[in-house]
C-alpha positions, -999 to 999 in steps of 0.1 A, spaced: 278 63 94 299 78 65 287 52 40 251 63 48 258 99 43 278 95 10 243 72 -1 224 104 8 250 125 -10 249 106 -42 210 104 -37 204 136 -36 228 153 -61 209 127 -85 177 135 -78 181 169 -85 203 161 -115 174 145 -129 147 165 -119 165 199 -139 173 179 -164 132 171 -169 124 207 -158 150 219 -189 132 195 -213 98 211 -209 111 249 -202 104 275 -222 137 297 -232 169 285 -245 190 307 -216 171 289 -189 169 258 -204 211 255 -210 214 271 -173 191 242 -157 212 215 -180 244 230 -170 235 230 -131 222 195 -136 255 188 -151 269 200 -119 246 182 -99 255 148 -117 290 157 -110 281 155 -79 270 123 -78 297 104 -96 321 116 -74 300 112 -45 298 74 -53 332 69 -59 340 77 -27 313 50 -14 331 25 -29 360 33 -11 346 31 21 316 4 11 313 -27 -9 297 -28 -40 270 -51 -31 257 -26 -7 264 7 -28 246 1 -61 213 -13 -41 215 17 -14 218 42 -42 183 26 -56 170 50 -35 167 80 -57 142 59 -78 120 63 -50 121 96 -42 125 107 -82 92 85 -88 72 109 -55 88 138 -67 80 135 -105 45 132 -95 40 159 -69 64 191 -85 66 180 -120 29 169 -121 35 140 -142 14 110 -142 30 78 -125 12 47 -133 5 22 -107 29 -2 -124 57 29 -113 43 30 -79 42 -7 -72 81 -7 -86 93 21 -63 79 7 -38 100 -27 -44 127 -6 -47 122 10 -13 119 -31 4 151 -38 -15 171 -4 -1 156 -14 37 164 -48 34 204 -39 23 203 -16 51 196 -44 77 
């Protein structure tokens, strides 16, 4: 139970790491823009430290694949609030990405 909540933990501070970093990249105003980086900074933080925790209570095998799963909601979310085109190609890898999460969770 802890190792899946510290994979959501590092999921989630990395999706939203990534998705202010993008949202900084394309903002307009160099106050927001260096605010956004310096929460994603935060957020990526986060994440690291988040994952090295995993380790210590998962094996490695199981922590980098389980982790994957920020591709998958980065992909959805990159299409739907950042209204960026995703390629089928994109799709069709996320979605291998999501069989190869489920499968390490068996």
């Amino acid at each position: 139970m802890m190792r899946w909540l510290l994979v959501a933990g590092v999921v989630v501070a990395t999706v939203f790491a990534d998705l202010l970093q993008s949202s900084a990249m394309k903002g307009e105003g160099m106050r927001r823009r260096y605010t956004m980086l310096a929460t994603s900074v935060i957020f990526m933080a986060l994440s690291f430290f988040s994952f090295l925790k995993l380790l210590e209570v998962a094996e490695y095998s199981f922590a980098v694949p389980a982790t994957a799963a920020s591709i998958v909601i980065e992909t959805a979310l990159a299409s739907v609030l950042l209204k960026e085109q995703v390629g089928l190609s994109r799709w069709a890898g996320a979605a291998c990405v999501a069989v190869g999460v489920w499968l390490v969770g068996q």
